[in-house]
C-alpha positions in Angstrom: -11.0 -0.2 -106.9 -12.6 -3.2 -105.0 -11.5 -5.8 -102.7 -12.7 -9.5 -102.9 -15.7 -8.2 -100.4 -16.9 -5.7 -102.9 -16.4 -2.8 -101.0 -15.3 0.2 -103.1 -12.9 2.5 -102.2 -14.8 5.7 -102.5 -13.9 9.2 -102.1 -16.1 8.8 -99.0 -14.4 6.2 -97.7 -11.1 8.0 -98.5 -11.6 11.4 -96.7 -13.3 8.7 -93.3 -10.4 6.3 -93.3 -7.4 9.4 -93.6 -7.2 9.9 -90.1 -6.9 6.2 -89.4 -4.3 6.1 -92.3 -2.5 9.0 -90.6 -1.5 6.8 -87.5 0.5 3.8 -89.7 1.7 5.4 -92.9 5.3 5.4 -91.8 4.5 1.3 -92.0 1.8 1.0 -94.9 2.4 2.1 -98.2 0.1 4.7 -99.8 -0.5 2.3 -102.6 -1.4 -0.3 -100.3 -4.4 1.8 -98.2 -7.2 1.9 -101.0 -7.6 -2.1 -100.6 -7.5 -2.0 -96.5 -9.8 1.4 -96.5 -12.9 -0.4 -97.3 -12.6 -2.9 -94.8 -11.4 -1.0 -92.4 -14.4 1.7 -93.1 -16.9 -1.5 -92.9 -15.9 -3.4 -89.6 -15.4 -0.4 -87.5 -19.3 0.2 -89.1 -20.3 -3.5 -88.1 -18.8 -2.5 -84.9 -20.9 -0.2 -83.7 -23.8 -2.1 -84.7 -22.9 -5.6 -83.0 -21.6 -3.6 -79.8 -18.4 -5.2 -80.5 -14.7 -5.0 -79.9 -12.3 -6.0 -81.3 -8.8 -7.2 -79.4 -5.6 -7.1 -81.0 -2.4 -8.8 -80.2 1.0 -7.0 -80.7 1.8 -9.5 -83.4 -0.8 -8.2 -86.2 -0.5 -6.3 -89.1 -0.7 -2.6 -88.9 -3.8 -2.7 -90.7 -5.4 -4.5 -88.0 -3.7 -3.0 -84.9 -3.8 1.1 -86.0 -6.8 0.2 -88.4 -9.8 -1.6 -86.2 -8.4 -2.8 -83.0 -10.3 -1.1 -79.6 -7.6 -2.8 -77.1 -4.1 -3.7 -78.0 -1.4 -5.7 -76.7 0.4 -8.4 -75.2 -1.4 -11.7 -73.6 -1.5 -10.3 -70.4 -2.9 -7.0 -71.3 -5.6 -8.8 -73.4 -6.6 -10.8 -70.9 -6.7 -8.0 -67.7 -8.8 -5.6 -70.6 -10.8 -8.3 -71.6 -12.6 -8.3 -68.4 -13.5 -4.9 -68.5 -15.7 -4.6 -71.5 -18.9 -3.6 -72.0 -19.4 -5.1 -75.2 -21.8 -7.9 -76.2 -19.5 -9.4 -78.4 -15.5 -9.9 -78.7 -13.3 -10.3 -81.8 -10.0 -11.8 -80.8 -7.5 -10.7 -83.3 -4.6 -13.0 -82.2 -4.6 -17.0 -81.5 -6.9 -19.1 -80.9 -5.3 -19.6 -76.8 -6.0 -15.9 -77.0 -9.7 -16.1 -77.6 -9.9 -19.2 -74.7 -8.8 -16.5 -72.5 -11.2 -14.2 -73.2 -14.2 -16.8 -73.2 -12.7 -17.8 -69.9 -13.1 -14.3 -68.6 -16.3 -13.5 -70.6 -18.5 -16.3 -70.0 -21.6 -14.9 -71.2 -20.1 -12.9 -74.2 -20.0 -14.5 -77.6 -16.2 -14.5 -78.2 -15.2 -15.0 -82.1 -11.8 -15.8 -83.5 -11.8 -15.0 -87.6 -9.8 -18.1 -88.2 -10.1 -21.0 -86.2 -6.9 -22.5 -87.7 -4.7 -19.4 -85.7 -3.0 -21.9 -83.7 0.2 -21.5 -81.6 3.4 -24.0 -81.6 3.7 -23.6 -77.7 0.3 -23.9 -77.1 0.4 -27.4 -79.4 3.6 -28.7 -77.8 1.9 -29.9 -74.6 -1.6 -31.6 -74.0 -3.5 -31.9 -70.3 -2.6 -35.7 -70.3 1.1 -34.7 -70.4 0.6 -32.1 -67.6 -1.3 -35.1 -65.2 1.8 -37.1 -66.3 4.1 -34.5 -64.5 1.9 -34.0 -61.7 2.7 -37.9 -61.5 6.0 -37.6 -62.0 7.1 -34.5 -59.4 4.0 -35.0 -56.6 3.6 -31.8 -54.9 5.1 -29.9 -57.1 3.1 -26.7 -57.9 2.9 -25.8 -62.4 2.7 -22.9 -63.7 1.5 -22.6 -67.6 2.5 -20.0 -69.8 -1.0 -18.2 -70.9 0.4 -20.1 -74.3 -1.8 -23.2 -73.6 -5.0 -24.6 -74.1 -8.1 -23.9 -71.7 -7.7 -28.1 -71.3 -4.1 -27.2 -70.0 -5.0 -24.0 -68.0 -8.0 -26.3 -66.3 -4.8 -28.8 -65.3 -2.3 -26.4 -63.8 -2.1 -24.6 -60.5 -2.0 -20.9 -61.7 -1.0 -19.3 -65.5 1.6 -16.5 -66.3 2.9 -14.4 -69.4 6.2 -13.2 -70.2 5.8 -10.2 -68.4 5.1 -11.2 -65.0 6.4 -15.1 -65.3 8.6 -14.6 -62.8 6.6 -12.8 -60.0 3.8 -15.9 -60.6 6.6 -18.3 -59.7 7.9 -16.5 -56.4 4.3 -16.1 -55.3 3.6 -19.9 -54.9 6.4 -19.9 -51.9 7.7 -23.3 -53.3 11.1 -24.6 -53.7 10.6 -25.8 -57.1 7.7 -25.4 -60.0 7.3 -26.8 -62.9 7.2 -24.3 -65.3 5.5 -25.1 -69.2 5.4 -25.5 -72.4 8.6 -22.7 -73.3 11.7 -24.0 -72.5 13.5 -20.9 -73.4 10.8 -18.8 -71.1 11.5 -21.1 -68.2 15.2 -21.0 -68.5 15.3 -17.2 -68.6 13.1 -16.9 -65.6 15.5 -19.4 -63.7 18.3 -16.6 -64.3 15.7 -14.2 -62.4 15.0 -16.4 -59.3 16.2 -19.1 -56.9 12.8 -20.9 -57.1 14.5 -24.2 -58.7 12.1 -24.6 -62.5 11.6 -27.6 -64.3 10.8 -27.0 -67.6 9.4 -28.2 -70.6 10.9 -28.3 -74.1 8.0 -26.7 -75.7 9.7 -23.8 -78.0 8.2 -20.8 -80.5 8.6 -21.1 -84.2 9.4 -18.0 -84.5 11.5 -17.0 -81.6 13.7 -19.9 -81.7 14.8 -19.2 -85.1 16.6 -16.3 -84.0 20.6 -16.9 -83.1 23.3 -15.1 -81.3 25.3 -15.2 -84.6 22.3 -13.6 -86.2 22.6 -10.9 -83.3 26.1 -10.2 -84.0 26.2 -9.9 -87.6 23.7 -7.4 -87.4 26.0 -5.2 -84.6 28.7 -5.6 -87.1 26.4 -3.9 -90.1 24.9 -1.1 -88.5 26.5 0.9 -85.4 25.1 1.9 -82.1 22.6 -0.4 -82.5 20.1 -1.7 -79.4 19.1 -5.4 -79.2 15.7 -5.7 -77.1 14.6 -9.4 -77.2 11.5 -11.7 -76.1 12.4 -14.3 -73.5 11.4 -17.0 -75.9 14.6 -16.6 -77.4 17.1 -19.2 -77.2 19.6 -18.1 -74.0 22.6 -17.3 -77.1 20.0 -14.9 -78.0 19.4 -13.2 -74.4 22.6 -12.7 -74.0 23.7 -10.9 -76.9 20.9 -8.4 -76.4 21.2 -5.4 -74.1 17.6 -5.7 -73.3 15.6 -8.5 -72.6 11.6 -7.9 -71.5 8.0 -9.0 -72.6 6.4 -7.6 -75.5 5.0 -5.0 -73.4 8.2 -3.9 -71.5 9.7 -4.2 -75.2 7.0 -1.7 -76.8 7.9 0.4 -73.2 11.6 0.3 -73.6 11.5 1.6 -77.2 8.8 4.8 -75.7 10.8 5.7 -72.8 14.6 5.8 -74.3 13.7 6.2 -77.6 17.3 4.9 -78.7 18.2 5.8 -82.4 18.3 2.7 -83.9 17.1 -0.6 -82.8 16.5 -4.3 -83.6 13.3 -5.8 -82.0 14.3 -9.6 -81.7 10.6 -10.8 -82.1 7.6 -11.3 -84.3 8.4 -9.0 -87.2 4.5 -7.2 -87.0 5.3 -6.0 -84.1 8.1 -3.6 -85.3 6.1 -2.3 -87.9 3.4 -1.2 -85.0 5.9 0.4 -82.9 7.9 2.0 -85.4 4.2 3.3 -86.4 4.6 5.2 -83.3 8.2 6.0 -82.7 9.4 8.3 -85.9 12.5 9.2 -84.3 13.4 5.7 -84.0 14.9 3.3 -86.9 13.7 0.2 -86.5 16.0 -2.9 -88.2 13.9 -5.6 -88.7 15.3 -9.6 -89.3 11.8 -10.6 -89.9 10.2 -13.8 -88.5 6.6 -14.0 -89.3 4.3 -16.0 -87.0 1.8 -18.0 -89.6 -0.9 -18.4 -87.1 -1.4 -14.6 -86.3 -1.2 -14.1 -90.1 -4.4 -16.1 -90.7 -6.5 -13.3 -88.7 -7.4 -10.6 -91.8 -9.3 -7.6 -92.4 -11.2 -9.6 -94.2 -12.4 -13.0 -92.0 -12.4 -9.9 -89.2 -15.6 -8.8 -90.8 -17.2 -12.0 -91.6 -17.0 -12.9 -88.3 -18.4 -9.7 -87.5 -21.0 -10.2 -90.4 -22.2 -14.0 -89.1 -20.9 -13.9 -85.5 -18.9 -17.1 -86.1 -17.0 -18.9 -85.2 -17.5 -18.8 -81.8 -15.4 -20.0 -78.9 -16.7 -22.1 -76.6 -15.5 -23.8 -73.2 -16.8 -27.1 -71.8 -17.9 -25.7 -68.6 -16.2 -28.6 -66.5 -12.9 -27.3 -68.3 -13.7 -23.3 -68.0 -14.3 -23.3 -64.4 -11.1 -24.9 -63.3 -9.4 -22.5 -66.5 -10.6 -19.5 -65.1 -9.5 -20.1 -61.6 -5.7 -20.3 -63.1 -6.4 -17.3 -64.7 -8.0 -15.4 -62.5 -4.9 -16.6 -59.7 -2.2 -15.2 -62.7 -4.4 -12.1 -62.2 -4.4 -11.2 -59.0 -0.7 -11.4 -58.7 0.6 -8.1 -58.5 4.0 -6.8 -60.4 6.8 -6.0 -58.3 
């Protein structure tokens, strides 16, 4: 059996790639494993000879996540691990924001993103002309961006955030009110978690804001004793029908430490699949919404980027300096 790189699926290759296979095949199907196994086999290879790692976002197949990744997570993981690498080079399996972030905080490592098409709606809803404009419109007024954004957005704002610590970025500026972008459904929920006033934008997820509170209900009425965790890009209808709202990280964590008996992730479908992966004793119900951008990284533009070292991300300097320092301020804030 071959895939479209001409790797064979040998019995080599088999009895090297079980173990790996081991960790997802509650989420991969048997049948499915002799096309990923040769991939799989070659880029962890290519690996070791480029000195390279690969970062993985949450949001990726198991394949990629159980199969190849070195670090896993959400953005705020990947950016904090990013910095301590020893590699020479970096495969970002996520976004193309993603692998900004990671030039940003490895300037002299050759960062690659498989395909540079992996955009993000958030990151697209908002431009660095539109943040000036605001600066413009509410003088004084400190802005936070969601880690969602452009480095030419970063380079504009006063200091980033993620989902997960959003709301302790805010506090820490001591302001009355912040402008808070692109997710209007982020920026909402972190105004039910604070008296800092937020002005938001109306940036929104493709995927997340598909979801509904009727959605959430029906699915309560067809299976019993069923926990709703959701992502706080989630329309507000959404947040409050779940009994557990968090980042993808305090999601995965959630699922770990009560290990409830059945539950519905209310985010990027991928990421079920990589926690049930991990949590047998959990069911996992899954109203899928896949993210198109994340779905154009692969096993197989993985290793030709690994194979050419391209494409490459890079930065204007001008822009990565004042990008980084936004970063590197979301950074150093510590969790509560």
């Amino acid at each position: 059996m071959r895939d479209t790189t001409g790797l064979a699926y040998t019995p080599d290759i088999a009895a090297a790639t079980q173990p790996i296979y081991e960790r997802m095949k509650r989420v991969v199907p048997a049948v499915e494993w002799p096309f990923h196994a040769p991939l799989v086999h070659e880029i962890n290879r290519l690996k070791r000879e480029r000195n390279a790692v690969i970062l993985a976002h949450n949001y990726q197949t198991p394949e990629i996540f159980h199969g190849v990744a070195d670090i896993v997570g959400d953005s705020l993981a990947l950016a904090a691990r990013a910095t301590e690498t020893d590699a020479d080079v970096i495969v970002l399996a996520g976004v193309h924001f993603m692998a900004e972030t990671a030039k940003l905080l490895n300037p002299a490592k050759t960062v690659l993103i498989p395909d540079t098409g992996a955009g993000c709606s958030l990151a697209e809803s908002i431009t660095a002309a539109d943040v000036r404009l605001l600066r413009e419109r509410y003088p004084g007024v400190p802005v936070v961006a969601y880690v969602n954004t452009s480095a030419d957005v970063k380079a504009e704002v006063d200091i980033c955030c993620t989902s997960g610590n959003a709301v302790e970025v805010v506090e820490s500026l001591g302001a009355p009110r912040v402008i808070m972008l692109p997710d209007e459904y982020l920026a909402k929920y972190v105004a039910t978690q604070t008296s800092v006033e937020i002005i938001a934008w109306k940036g929104h997820c493709e995927v997340h804001e598909r979801f509904t509170g009727d959605e959430i209900r029906e699915f309560r009425g067809r299976f019993d004793e069923l926990i709703v965790i959701a992502h706080p890009e989630c329309p507000p209808d959404v947040l409050e029908a779940a009994d557990f709202v968090g980042s993808t990280a305090r999601m995965v964590d959630f699922v770990a430490d009560r290990r409830p008996p059945r539950v519905l992730m209310v985010t990027e479908c991928s990421m079920s699949d990589n926690v049930a992966a991990a949590s047998p004793e959990t069911e996992f119900v899954r109203p899928c919404n896949l993210c198109p951008h994340m779905k154009k990284i692969t096993l197989a533009n993985i290793l030709d980027s690994l194979r050419t070292l391209e494409p490459q991300v890079a930065i204007a300097p001008g822009v990565a300096d004042r990008a980084r320092r936004s970063v590197e301020r979301m950074l150093a804030v510590k969790p509560r």
